[in-house]
TORZA-542756 format. One record per residue: residue in one letter; x, y, z of N, C-alpha, C, O in turn. Coordinates in Angstrom, 1 decimal. Layout:
(A,(X,Y,Z),(X,Y,Z),(X,Y,Z),(X,Y,Z))
...
//
This chain:
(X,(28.9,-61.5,-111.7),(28.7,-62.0,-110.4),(28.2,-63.5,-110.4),(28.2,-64.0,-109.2))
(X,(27.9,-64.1,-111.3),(27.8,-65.5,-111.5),(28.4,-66.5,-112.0),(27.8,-67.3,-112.8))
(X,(29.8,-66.6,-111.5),(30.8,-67.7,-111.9),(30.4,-68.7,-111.8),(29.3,-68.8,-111.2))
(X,(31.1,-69.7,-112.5),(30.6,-71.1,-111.7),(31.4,-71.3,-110.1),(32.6,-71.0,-109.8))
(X,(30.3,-71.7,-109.5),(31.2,-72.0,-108.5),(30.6,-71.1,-106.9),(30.4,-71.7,-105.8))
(X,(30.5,-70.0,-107.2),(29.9,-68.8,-106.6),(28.4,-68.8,-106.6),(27.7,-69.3,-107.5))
(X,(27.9,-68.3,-105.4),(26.6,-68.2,-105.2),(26.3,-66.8,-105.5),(27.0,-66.0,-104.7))
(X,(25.5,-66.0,-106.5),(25.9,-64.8,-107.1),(24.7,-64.0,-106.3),(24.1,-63.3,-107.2))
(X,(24.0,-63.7,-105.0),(23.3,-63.7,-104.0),(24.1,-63.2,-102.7),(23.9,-62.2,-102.1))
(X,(25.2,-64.5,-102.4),(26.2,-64.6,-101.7),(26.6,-62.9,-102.2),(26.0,-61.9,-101.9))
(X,(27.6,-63.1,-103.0),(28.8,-62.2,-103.9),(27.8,-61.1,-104.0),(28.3,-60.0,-103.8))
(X,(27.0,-61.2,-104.2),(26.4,-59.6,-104.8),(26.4,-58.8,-103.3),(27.0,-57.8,-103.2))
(X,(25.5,-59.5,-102.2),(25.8,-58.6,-100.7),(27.1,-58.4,-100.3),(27.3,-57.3,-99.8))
(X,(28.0,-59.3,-100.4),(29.6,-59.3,-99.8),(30.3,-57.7,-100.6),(30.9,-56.7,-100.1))
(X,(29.8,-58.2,-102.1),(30.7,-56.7,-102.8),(29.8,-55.5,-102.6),(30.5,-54.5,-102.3))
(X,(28.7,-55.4,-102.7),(27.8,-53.9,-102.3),(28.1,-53.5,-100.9),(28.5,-52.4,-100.7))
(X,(28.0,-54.4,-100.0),(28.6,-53.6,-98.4),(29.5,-53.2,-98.3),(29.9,-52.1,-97.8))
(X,(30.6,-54.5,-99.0),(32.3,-53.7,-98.9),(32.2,-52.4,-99.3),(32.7,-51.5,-98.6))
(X,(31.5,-51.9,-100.7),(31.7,-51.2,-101.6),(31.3,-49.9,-100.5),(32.2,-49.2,-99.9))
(X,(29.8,-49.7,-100.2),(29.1,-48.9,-99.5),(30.3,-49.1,-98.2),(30.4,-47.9,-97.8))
(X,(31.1,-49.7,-97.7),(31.6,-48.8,-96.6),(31.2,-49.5,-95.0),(30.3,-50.2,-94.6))
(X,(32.1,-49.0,-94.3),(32.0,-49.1,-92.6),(30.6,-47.9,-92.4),(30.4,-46.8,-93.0))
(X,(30.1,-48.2,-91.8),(28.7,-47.0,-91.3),(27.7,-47.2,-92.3),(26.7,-47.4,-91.7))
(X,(27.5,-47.3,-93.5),(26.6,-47.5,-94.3),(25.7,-48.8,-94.5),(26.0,-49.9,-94.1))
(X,(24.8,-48.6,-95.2),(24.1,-49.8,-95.4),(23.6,-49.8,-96.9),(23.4,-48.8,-97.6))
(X,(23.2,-51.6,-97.5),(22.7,-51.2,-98.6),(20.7,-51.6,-98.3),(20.1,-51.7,-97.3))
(X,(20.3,-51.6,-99.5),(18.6,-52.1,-99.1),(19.2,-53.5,-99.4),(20.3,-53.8,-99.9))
(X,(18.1,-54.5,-98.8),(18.1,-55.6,-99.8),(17.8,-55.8,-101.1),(18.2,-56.9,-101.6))
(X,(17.2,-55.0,-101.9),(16.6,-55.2,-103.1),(17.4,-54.4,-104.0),(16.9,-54.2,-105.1))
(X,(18.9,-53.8,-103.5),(20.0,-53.7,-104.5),(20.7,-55.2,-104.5),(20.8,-55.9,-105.6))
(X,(21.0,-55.6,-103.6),(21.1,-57.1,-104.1),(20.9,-58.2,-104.8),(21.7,-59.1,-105.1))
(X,(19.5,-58.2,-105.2),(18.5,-58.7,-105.5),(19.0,-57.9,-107.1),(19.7,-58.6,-107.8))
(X,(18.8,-57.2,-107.4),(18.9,-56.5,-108.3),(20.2,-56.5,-109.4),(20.4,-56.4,-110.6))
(X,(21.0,-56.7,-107.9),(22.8,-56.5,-108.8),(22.2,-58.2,-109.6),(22.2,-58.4,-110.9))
(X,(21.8,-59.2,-108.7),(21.9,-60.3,-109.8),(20.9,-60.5,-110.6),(21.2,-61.3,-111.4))
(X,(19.7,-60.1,-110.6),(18.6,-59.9,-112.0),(17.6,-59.1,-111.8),(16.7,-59.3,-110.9))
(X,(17.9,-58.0,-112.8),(16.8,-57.2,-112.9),(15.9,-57.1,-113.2),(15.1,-56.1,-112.9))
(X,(15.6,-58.7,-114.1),(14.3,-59.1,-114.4),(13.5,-59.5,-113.0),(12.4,-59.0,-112.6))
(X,(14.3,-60.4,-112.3),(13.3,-61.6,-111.2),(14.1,-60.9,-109.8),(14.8,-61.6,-109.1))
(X,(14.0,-59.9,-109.7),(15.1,-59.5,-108.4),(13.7,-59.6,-107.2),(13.9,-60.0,-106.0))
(X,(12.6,-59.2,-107.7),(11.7,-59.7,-106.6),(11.5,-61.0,-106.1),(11.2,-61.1,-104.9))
(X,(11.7,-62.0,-106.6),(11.6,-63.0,-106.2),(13.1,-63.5,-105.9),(13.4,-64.7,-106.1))
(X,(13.7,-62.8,-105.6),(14.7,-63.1,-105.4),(15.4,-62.7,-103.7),(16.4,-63.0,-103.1))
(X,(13.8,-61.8,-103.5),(14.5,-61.1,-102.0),(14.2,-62.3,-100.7),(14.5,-62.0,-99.6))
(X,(13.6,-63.3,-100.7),(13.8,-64.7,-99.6),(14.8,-64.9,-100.0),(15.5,-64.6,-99.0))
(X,(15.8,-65.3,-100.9),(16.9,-65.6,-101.2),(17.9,-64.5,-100.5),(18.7,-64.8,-99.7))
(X,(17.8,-63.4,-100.8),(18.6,-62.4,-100.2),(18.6,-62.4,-98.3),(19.3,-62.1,-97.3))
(X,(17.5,-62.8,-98.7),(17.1,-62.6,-96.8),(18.0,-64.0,-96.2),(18.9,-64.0,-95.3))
(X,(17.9,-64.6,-96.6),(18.1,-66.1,-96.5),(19.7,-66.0,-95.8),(20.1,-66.0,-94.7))
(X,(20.4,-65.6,-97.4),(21.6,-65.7,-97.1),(22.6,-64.7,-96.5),(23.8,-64.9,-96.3))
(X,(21.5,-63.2,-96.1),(21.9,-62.2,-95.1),(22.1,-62.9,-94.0),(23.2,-62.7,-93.4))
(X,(21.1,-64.0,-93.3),(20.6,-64.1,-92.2),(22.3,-65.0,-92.0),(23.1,-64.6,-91.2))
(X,(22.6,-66.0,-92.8),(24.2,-67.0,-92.7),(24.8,-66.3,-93.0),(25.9,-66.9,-92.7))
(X,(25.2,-65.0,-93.6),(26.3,-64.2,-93.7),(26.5,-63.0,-91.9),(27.5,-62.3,-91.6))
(X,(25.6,-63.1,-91.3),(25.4,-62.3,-90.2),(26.2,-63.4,-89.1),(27.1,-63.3,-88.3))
(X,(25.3,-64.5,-89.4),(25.9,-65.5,-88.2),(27.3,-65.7,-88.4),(28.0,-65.6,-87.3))
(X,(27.9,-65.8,-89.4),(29.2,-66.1,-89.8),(30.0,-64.7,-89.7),(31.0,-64.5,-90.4))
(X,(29.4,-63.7,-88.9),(29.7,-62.3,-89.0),(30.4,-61.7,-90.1),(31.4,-61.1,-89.8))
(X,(30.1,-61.8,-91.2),(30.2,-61.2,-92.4),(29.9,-60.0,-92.5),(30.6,-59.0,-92.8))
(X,(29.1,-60.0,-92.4),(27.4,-58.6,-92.0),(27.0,-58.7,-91.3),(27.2,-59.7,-90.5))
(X,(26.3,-57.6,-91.1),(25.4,-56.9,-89.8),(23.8,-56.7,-91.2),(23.7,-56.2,-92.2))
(X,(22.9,-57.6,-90.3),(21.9,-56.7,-90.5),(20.9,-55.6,-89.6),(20.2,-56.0,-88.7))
(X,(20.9,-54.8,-90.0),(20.1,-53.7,-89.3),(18.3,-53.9,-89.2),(17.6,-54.6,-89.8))
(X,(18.0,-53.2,-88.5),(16.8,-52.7,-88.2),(16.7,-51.3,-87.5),(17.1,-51.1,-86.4))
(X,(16.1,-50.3,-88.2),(16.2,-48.8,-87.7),(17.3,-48.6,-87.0),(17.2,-48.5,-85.8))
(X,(18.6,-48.3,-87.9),(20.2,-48.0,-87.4),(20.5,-49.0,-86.3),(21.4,-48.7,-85.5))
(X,(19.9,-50.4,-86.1),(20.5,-50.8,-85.3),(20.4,-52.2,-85.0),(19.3,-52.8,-84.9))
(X,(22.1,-52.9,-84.8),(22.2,-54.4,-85.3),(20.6,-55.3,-84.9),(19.7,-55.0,-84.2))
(X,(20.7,-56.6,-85.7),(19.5,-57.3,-84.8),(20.4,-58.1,-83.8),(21.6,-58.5,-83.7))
(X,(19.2,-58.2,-82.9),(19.9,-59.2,-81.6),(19.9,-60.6,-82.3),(20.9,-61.3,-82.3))
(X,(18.5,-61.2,-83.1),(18.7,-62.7,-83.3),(18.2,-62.4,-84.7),(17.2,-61.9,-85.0))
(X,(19.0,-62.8,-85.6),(18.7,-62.9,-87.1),(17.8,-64.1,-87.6),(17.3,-64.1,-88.7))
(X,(17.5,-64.9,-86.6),(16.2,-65.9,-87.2),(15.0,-65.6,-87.1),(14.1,-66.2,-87.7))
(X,(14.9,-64.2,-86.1),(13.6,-64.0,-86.1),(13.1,-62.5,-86.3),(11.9,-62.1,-86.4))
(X,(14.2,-61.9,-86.4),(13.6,-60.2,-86.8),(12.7,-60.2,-87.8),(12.7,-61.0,-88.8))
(X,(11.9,-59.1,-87.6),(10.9,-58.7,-88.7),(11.3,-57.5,-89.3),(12.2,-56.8,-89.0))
(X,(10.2,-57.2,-90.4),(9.8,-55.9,-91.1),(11.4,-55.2,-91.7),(12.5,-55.7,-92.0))
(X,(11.0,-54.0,-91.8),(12.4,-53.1,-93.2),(13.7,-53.5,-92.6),(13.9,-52.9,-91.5))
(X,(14.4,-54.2,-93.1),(15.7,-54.1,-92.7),(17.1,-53.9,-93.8),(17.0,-54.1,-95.0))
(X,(18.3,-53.4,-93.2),(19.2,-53.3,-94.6),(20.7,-53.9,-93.9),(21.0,-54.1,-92.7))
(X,(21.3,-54.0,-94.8),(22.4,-54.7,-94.7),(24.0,-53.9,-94.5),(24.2,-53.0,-95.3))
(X,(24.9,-54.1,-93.6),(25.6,-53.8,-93.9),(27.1,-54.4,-92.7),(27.0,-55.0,-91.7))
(X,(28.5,-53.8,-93.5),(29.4,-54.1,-92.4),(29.1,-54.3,-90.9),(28.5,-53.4,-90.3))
(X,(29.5,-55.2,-90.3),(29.7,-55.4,-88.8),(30.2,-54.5,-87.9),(31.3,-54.1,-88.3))
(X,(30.0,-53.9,-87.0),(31.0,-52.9,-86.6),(30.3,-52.4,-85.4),(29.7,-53.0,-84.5))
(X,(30.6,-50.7,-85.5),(30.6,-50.0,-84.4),(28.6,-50.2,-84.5),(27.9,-50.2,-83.5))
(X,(28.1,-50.3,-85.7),(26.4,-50.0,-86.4),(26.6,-49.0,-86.9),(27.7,-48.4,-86.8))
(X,(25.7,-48.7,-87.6),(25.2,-47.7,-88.9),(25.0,-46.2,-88.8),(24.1,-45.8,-89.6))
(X,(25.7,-45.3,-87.9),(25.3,-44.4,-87.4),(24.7,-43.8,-88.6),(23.6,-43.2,-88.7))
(X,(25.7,-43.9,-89.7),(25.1,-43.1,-91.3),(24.4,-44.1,-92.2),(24.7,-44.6,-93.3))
(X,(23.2,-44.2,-91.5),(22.4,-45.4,-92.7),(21.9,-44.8,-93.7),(21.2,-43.8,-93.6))
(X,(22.3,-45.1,-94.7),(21.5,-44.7,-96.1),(20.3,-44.5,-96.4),(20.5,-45.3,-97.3))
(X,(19.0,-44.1,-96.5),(18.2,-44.5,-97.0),(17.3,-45.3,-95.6),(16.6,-46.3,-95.9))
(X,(17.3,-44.9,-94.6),(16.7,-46.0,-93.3),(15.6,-46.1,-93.9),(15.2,-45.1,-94.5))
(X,(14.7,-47.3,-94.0),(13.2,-47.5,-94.2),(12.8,-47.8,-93.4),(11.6,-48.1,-93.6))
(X,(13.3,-48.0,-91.7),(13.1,-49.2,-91.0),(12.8,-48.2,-89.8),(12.5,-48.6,-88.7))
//
């Protein structure tokens, strides 16, 4: 997931949601993870970062307790990621 060229942050959320599906979501910290398992903690502002411009650019949906956020600049607390759509009726794993 780290070509040159590629933001491997970007690509890691893009391919885990595709993968996970319409209705599903992933955590953020499988993201974080797909691209290092060592530093995936410090890696989740980054993750957050580039959910929040992958949402605007309707790429993704990020959730909060099964359901889209209204403004991605300012939501708080557990949220997970996933396809745009109808929302998450089948969230995975809700923490939120």
């Amino acid at each position: 997931m780290s070509e040159p060229g590629t933001h491997p942050v970007r690509e890691a959320i893009l391919e885990l949601t595709a993968l996970r599906g319409p209705g599903k979501t992933i955590c953020p910290t499988e993201a974080a993870k797909a691209v290092s398992e060592a530093r995936w903690q410090k890696l989740l502002p980054d993750v957050r970062a580039e959910a929040v411009r992958l949402h605007k650019a309707g790429a993704i949906a990020i959730y909060r307790k099964g359901k889209p956020v209204d403004d991605p600049d300012t939501f708080k607390g557990v949220y997970r990621l996933g396809l745009p759509g109808k929302g998450a009726g089948s969230v995975e794993g809700d923490d939120g």
